[in-house]
GUVODREN-391510 format. One record per residue (C-alpha): residue number from 1; x, y, z; chain; residue in three letters. Coordinates in nm, 2 decimals, always signed. Layout:
% GUVODREN-391510
NODE:resi:xx:yy:zz:chain:resn
NODE:NUM:X:Y:Z:A:ALA $
...
END
This chain:
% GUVODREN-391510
NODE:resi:xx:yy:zz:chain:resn
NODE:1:-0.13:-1.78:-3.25:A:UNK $
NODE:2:-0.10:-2.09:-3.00:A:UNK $
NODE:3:+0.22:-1.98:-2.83:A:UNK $
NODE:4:+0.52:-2.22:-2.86:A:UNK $
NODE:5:+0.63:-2.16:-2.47:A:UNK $
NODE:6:+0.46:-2.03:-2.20:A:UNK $
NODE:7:+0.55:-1.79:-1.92:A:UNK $
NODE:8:+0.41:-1.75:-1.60:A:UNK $
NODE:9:+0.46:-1.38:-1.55:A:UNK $
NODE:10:+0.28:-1.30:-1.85:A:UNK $
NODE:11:+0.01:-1.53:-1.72:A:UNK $
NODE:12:+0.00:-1.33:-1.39:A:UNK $
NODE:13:-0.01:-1.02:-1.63:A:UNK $
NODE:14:-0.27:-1.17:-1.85:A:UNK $
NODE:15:-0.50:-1.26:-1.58:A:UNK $
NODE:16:-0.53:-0.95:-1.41:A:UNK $
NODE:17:-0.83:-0.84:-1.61:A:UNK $
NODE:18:-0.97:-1.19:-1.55:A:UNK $
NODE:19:-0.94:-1.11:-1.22:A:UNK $
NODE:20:-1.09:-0.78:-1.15:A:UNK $
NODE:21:-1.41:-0.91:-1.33:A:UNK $
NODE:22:-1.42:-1.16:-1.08:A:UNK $
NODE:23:-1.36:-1.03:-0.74:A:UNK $
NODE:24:-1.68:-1.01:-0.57:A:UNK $
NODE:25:-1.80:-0.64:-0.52:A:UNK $
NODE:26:-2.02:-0.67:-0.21:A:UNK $
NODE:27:-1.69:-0.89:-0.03:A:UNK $
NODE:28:-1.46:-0.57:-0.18:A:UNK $
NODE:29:-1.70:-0.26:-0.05:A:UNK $
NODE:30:-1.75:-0.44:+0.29:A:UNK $
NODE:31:-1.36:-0.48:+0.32:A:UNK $
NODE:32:-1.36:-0.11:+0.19:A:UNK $
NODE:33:-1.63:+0.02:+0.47:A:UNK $
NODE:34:-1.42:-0.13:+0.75:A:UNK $
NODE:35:-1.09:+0.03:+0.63:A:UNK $
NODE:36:-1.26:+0.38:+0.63:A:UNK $
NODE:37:-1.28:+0.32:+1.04:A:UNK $
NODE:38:-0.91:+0.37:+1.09:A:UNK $
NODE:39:-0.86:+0.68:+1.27:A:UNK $
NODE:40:-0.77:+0.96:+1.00:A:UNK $
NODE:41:-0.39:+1.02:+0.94:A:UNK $
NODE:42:-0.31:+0.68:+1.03:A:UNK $
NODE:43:-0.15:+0.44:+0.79:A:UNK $
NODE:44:-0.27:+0.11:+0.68:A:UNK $
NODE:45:-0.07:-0.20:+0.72:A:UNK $
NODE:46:-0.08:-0.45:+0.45:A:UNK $
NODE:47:+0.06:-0.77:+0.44:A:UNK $
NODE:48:+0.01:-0.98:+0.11:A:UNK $
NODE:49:+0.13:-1.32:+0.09:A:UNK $
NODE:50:+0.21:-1.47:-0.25:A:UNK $
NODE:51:+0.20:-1.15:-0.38:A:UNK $
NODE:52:+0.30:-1.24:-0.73:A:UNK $
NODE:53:+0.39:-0.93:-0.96:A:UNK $
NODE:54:+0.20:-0.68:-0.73:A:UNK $
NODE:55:-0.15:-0.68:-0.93:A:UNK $
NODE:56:-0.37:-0.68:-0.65:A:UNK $
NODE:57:-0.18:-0.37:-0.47:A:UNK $
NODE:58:-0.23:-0.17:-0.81:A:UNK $
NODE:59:-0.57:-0.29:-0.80:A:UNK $
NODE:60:-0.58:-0.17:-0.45:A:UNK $
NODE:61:-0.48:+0.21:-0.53:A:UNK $
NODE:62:-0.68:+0.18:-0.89:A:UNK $
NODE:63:-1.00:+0.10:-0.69:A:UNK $
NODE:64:-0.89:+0.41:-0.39:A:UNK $
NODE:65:-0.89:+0.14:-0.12:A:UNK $
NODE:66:-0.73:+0.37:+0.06:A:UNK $
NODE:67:-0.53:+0.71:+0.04:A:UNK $
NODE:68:-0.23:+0.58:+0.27:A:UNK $
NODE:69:-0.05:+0.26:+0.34:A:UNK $
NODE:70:+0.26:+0.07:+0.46:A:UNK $
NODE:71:+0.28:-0.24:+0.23:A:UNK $
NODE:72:+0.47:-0.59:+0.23:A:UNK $
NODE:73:+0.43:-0.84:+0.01:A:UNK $
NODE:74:+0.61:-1.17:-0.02:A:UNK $
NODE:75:+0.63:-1.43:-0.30:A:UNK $
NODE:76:+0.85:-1.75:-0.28:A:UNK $
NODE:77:+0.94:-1.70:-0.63:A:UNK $
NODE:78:+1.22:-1.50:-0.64:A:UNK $
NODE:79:+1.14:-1.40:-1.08:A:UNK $
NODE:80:+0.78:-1.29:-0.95:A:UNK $
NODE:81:+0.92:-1.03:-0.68:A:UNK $
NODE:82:+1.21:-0.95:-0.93:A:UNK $
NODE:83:+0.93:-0.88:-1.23:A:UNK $
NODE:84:+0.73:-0.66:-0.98:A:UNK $
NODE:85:+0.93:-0.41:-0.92:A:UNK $
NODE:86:+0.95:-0.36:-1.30:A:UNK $
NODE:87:+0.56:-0.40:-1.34:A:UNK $
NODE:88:+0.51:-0.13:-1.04:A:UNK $
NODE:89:+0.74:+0.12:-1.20:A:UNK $
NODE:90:+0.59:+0.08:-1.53:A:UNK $
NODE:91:+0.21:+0.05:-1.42:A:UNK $
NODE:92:+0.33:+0.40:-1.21:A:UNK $
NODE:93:+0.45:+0.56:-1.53:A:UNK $
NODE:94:+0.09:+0.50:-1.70:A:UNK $
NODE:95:-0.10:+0.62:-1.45:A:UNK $
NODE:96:+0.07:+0.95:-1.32:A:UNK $
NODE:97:+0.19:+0.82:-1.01:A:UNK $
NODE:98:+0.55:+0.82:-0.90:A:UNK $
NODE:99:+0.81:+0.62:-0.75:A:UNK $
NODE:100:+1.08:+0.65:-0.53:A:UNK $
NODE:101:+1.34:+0.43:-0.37:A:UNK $
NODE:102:+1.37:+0.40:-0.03:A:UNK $
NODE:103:+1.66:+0.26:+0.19:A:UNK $
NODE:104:+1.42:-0.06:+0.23:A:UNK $
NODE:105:+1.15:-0.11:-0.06:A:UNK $
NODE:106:+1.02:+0.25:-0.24:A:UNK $
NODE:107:+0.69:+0.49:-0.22:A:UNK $
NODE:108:+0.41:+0.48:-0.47:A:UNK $
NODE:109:+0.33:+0.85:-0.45:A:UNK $
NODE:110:+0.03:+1.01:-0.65:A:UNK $
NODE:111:-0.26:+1.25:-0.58:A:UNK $
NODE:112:-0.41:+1.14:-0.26:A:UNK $
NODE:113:-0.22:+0.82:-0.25:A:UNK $
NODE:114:+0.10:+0.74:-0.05:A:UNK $
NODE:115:+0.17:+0.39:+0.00:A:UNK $
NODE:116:+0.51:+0.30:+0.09:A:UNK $
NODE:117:+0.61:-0.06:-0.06:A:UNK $
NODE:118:+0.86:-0.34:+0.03:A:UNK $
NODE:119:+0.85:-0.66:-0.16:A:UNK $
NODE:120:+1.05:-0.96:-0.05:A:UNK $
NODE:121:+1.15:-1.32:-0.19:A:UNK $
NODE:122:+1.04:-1.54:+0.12:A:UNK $
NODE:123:+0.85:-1.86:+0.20:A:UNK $
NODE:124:+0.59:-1.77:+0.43:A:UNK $
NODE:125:+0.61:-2.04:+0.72:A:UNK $
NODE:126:+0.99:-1.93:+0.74:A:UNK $
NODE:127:+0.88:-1.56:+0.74:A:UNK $
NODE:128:+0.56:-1.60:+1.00:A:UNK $
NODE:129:+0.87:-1.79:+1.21:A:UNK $
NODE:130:+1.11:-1.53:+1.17:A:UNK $
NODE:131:+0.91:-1.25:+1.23:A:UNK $
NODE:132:+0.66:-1.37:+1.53:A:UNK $
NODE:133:+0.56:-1.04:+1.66:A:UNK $
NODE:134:+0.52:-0.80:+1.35:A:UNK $
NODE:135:+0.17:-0.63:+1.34:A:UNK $
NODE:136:-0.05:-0.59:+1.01:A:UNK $
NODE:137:-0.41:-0.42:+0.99:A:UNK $
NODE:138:-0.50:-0.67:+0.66:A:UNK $
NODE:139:-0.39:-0.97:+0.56:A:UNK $
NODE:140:-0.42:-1.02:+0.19:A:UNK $
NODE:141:-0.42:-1.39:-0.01:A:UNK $
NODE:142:-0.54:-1.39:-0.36:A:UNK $
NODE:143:-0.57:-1.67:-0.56:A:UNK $
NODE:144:-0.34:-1.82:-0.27:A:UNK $
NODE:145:-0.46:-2.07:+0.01:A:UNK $
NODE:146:-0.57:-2.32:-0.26:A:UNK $
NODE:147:-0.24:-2.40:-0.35:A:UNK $
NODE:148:-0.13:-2.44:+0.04:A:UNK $
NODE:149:-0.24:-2.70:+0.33:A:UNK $
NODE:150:-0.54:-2.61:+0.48:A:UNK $
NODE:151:-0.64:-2.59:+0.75:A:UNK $
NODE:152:-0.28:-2.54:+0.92:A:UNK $
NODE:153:-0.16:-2.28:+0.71:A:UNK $
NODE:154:-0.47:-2.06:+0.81:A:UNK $
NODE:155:-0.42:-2.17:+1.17:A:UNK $
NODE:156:-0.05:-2.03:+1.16:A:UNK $
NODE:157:-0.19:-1.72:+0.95:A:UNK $
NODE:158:-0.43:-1.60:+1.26:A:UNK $
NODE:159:-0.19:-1.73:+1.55:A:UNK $
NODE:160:+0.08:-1.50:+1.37:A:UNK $
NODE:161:+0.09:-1.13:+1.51:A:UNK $
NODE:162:+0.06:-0.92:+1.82:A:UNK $
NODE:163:-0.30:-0.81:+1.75:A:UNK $
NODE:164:-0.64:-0.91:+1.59:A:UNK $
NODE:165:-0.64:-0.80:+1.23:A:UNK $
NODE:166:-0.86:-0.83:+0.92:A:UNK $
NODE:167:-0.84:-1.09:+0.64:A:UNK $
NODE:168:-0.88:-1.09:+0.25:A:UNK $
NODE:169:-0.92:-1.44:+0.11:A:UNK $
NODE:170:-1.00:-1.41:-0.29:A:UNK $
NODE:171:-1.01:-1.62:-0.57:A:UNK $
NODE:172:-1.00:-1.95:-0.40:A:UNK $
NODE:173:-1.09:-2.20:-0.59:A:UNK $
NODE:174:-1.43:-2.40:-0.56:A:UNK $
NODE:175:-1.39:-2.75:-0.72:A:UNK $
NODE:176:-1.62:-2.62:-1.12:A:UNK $
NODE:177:-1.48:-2.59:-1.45:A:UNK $
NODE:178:-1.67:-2.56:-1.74:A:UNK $
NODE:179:-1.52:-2.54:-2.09:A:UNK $
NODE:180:-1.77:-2.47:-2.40:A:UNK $
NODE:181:-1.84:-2.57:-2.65:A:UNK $
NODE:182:-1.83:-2.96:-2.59:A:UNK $
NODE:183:-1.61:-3.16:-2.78:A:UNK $
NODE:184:-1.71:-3.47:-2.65:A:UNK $
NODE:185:-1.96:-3.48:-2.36:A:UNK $
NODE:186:-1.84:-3.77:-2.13:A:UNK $
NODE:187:-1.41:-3.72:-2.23:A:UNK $
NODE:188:-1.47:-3.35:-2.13:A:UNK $
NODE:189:-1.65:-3.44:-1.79:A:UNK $
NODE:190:-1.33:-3.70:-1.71:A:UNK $
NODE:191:-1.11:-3.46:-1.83:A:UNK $
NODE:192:-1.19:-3.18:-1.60:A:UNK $
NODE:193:-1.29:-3.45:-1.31:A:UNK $
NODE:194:-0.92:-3.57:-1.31:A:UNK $
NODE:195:-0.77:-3.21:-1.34:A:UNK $
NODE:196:-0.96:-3.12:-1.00:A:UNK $
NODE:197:-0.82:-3.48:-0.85:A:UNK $
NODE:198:-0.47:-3.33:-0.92:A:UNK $
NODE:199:-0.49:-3.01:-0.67:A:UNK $
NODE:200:-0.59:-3.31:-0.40:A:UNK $
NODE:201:-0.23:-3.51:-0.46:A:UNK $
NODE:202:+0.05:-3.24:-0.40:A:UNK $
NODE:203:+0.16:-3.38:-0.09:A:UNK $
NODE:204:+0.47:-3.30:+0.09:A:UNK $
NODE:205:+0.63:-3.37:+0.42:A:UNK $
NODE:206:+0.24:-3.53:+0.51:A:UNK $
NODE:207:+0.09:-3.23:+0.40:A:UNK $
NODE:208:-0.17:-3.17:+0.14:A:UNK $
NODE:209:-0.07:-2.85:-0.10:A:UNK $
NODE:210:-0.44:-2.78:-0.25:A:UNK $
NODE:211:-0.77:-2.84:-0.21:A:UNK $
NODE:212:-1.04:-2.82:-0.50:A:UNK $
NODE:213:-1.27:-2.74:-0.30:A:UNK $
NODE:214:-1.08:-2.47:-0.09:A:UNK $
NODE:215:-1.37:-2.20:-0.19:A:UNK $
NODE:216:-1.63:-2.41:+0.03:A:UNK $
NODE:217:-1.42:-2.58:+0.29:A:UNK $
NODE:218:-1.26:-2.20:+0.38:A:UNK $
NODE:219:-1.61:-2.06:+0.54:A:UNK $
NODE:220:-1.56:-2.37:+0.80:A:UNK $
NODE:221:-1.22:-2.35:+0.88:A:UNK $
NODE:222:-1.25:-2.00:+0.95:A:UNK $
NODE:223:-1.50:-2.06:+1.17:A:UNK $
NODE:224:-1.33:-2.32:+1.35:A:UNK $
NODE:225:-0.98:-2.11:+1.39:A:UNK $
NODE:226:-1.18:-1.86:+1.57:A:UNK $
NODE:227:-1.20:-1.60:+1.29:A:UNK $
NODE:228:-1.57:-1.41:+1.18:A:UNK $
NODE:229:-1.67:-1.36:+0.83:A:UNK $
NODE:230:-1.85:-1.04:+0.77:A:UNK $
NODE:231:-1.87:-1.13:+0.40:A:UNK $
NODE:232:-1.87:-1.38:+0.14:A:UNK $
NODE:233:-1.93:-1.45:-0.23:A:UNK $
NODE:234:-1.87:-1.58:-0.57:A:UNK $
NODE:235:-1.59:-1.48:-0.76:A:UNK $
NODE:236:-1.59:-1.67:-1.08:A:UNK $
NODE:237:-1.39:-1.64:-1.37:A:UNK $
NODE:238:-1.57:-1.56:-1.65:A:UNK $
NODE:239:-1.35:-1.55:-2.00:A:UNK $
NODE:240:-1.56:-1.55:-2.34:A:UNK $
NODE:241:-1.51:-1.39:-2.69:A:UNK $
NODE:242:-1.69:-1.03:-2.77:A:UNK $
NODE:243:-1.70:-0.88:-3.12:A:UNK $
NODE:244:-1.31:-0.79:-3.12:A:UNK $
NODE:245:-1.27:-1.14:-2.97:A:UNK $
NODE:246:-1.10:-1.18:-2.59:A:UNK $
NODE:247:-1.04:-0.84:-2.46:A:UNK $
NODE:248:-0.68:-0.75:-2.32:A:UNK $
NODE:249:-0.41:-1.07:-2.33:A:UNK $
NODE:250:-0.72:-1.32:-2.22:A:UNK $
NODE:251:-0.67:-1.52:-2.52:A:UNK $
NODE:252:-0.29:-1.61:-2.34:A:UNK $
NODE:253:-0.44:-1.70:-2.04:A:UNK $
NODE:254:-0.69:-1.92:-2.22:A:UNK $
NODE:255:-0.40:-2.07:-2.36:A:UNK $
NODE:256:-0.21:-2.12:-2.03:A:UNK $
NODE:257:-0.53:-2.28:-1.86:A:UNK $
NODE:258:-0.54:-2.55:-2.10:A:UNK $
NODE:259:-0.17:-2.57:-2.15:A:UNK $
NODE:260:-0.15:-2.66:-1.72:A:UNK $
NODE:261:-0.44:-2.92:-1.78:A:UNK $
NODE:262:-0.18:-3.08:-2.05:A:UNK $
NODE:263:+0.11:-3.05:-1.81:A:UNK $
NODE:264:-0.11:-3.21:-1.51:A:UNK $
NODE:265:-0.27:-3.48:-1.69:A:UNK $
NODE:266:-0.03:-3.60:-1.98:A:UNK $
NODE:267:+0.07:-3.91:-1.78:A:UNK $
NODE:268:-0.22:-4.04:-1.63:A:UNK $
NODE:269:-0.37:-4.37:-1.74:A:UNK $
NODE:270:-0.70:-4.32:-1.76:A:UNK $
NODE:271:-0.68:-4.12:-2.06:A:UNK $
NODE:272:-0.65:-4.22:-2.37:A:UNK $
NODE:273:-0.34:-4.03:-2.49:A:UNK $
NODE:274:-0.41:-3.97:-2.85:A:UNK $
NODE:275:-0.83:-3.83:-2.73:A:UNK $
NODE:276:-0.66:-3.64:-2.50:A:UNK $
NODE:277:-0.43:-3.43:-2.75:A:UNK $
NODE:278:-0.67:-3.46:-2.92:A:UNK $
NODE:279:-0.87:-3.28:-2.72:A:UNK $
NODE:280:-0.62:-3.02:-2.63:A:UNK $
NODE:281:-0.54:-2.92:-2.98:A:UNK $
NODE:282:-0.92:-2.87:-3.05:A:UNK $
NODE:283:-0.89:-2.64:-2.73:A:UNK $
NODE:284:-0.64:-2.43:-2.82:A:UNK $
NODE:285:-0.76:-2.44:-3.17:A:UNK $
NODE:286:-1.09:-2.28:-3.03:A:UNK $
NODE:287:-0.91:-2.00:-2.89:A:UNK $
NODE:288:-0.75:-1.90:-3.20:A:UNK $
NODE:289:-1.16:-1.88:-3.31:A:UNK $
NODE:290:-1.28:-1.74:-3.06:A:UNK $
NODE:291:-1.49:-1.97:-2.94:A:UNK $
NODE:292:-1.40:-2.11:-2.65:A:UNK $
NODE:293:-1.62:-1.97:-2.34:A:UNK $
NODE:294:-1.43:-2.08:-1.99:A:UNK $
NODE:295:-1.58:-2.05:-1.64:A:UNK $
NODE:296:-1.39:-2.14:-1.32:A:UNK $
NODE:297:-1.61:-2.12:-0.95:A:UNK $
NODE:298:-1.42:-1.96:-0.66:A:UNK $
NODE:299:-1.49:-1.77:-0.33:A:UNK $
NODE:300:-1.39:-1.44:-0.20:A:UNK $
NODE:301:-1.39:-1.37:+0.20:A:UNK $
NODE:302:-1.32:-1.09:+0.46:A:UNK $
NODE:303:-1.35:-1.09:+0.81:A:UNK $
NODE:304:-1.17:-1.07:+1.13:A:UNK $
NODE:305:-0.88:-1.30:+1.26:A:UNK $
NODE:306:-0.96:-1.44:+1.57:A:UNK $
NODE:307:-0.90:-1.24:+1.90:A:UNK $
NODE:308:-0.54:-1.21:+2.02:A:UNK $
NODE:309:-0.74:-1.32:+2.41:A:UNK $
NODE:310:-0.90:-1.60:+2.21:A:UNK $
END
């Protein structure tokens, strides 16, 4: 049914599948060959920033990224860090591994896994201030540095630290939509025109908070902050209907894509109100189908932060 609220942790929860169709392989097995250097014994150091409700860390242990690991993460929502110490617990429970608390955070304990975990509520500029000299092996951003001002967060990101580390950029989005079947050729291509416009206008304190076209622009600010790329690629979203229609809870997140282009476009004047509900009630209605086929293009990266000498 189309849902009568929405709620952002369930869309975190819902897209998770959406997500590990996406990520790009060949970016994920480079990132996995480099780890396997670390000298044997020795601990990872993961630092994830908006870390949500801890998807990508499971996904981290699900995939064996590696058998041992100190982990932060840090979300500025203080309900996403709160939630993901419930979804860690229960995804543990499911899957055979255990949990313990610690004095700071707890340990995700399983066979040939031991990652030791601390989640905090923190905006990262204030964080990055207040901890200047704190040393990571991998910084992790999923689905993140569209939604923050680029270039100068990036340039704070590898300035940050006491030593060159390694960098995970996925799902950053690439400025491409596409929603099928057409309604209405030339209403869906200004619809989806003036959703991307919206990423470009959150400004604040002078800043620009999004890009749509963070997937493409990434590859030359990396560059120019001094960092190396050893790999790159696609990481679209692909969502469509099978025989059982959407697998998992995509059919939610289907819902909560077109339920943000309402929110972000409701008031803008070069719309035609009444097409444009319209248009989202067909949308939703195509859900509940199973027809609706939606494709988002993004980018995945990993590389090297620049050089501490640099």
């Amino acid at each position: 049914m189309i849902p009568d609220s929405y709620s952002f942790l369930r869309y975190l929860k819902s897209k998770k599948s959406v997500d590990d169709r996406a990520l790009n392989r060949n970016v994920w097995d480079c990132m996995a060959r480099e780890i396997a250097y670390l000298p044997p014994g020795d601990r990872l150091k993961v630092f994830e920033v908006g870390a949500g409700i801890g998807t990508m860390l499971t996904r981290m242990i699900e995939w064996e990224l590696f058998q041992s690991a100190e982990y932060t993460g840090i979300d500025y929502q203080q309900e996403n860090i709160e939630h993901a110490q419930v979804y860690m617990r229960e995804w543990a429970a499911r899957n055979g591994f255990r949990i313990s608390n610690l004095i700071e955070g707890f340990m995700i304990e399983g066979p040939n896994t031991e990652v030791q975990v601390n989640l905090l509520h923190a905006d990262l500029f204030t964080y990055l201030g207040a901890n200047p000299t704190q040393s990571h092996d991998l910084l992790v951003a999923n689905a993140f540095l569209d939604l923050v001002p680029l270039p100068e967060s990036l340039q704070q990101l590898f300035d940050w630290g006491e030593k060159e580390y390694q960098y995970y950029f996925s799902i950053n989005y690439d400025g491409l939509t596409i929603i099928e079947p057409e309604i209405d050729a030339g209403f869906d291509k200004l619809v989806l025109s003036l959703y991307n416009e919206t990423m470009n206008m959150r400004i604040e304190d002078g800043f620009q908070y999004g890009d749509h076209q963070t997937g493409r622009h990434l590859m030359n600010y990396i560059h120019k902050e001094g960092g190396q790329i050893l790999s790159a690629g696609s990481s679209d979203w692909v969502v469509f209907p099978g025989p059982q229609g959407y697998p998992k809870d995509e059919a939610y997140f289907l819902h909560f894509i077109i339920h943000t282009i309402e929110n972000a476009l409701r008031e803008n004047k070069s719309l035609d109100k009444q097409q444009f509900a319209k248009w989202i009630d067909l949308r939703h209605k195509q859900i509940e189908r199973a027809e609706l086929i939606y494709i988002a293009h993004q980018m995945d990266y990993f590389g090297n932060s620049k050089p501490r000498n640099a």
